[in-house]
C-alpha positions as CSV (number, residue, x, y, z in Angstrom):
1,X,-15.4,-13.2,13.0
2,X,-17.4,-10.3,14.2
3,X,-18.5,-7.5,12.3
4,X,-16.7,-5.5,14.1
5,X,-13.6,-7.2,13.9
6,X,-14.6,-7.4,10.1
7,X,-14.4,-3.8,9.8
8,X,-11.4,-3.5,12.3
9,X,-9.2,-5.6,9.6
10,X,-10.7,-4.1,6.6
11,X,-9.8,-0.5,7.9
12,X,-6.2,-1.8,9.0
13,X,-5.8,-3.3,5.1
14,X,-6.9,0.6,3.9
15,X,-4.3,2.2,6.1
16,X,-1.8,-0.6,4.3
17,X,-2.8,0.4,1.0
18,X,-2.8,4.0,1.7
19,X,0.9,4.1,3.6
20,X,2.1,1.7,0.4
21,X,0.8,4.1,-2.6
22,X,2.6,7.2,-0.3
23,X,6.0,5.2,-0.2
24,X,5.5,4.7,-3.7
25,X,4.9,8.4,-4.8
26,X,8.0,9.5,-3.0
27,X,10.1,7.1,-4.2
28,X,8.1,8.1,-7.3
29,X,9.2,11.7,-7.0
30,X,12.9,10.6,-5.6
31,X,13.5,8.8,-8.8
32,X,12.3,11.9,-11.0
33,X,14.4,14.4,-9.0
34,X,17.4,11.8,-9.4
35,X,16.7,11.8,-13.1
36,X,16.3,15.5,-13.5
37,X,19.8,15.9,-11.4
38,X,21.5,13.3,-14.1
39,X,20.1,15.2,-17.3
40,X,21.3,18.6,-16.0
41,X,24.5,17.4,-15.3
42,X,25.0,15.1,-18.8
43,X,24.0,18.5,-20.4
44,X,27.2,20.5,-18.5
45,X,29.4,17.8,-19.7
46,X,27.9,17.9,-23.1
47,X,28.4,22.3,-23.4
48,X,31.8,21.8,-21.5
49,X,32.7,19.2,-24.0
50,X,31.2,21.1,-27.3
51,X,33.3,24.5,-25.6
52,X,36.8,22.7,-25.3
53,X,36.9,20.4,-28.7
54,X,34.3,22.6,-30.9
55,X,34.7,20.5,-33.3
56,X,32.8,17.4,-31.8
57,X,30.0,19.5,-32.2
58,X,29.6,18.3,-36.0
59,X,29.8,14.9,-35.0
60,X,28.1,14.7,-32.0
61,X,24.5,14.3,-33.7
62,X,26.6,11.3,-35.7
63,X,27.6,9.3,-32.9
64,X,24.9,10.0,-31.2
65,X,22.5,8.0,-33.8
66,X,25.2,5.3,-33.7
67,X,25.1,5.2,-29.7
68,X,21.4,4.8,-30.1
69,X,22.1,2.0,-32.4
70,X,24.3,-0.3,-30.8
71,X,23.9,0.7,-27.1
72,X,20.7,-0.4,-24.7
73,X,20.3,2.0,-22.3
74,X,18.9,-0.3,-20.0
75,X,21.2,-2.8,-20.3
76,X,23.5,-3.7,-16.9
C-alpha cells in the first residue's frame, strides 16, 4: 500500500472516530435531558402526592429507606 493510500485510510478511520464520539455525546446529552425530564416529573407526583394525603409526608422518608432496601433500581 502506498503512502498515500496509507494516509487516505488513516484519515477516513479519524473521521470514524470523530463522527462515533459525536453520536455518542448526543446520545450522551439525550439520555441526561431524558433523566432530568423523569426527576422533574417524579418530584410533581411526589408534592401532588404530599398535598392530597399530607400525611404520607411522615412516612415518606420511611418507605423510602425500605424501597432502597429491597428494590434494585436497575433491575428489569
Amino acid at each position: 500500500m502506498t503512502e498515500a493510500g496509507v494516509d487516505e485510510r488513516f484519515h477516513l478511520l479519524e473521521r470514524e472516530i470523530r463522527l462515533a464520539g459525536e453520536a455518542i455525546d448526543a446520545l450522551s446529552r439525550d439520555y441526561r435531558a431524558a433523566i432530568d425530564t423523569l426527576r422533574l416529573e417524579v418530584e410533581v407526583l411526589r408534592r401532588c402526592v404530599m398535598r392530597l394525603q399530607p400525611e404520607l409526608a411522615e412516612q415518606f422518608d420511611t418507605m423510602r429507606a425500605e424501597l432502597i432496601q429491597h428494590v434494585d433500581p436497575e433491575a428489569p
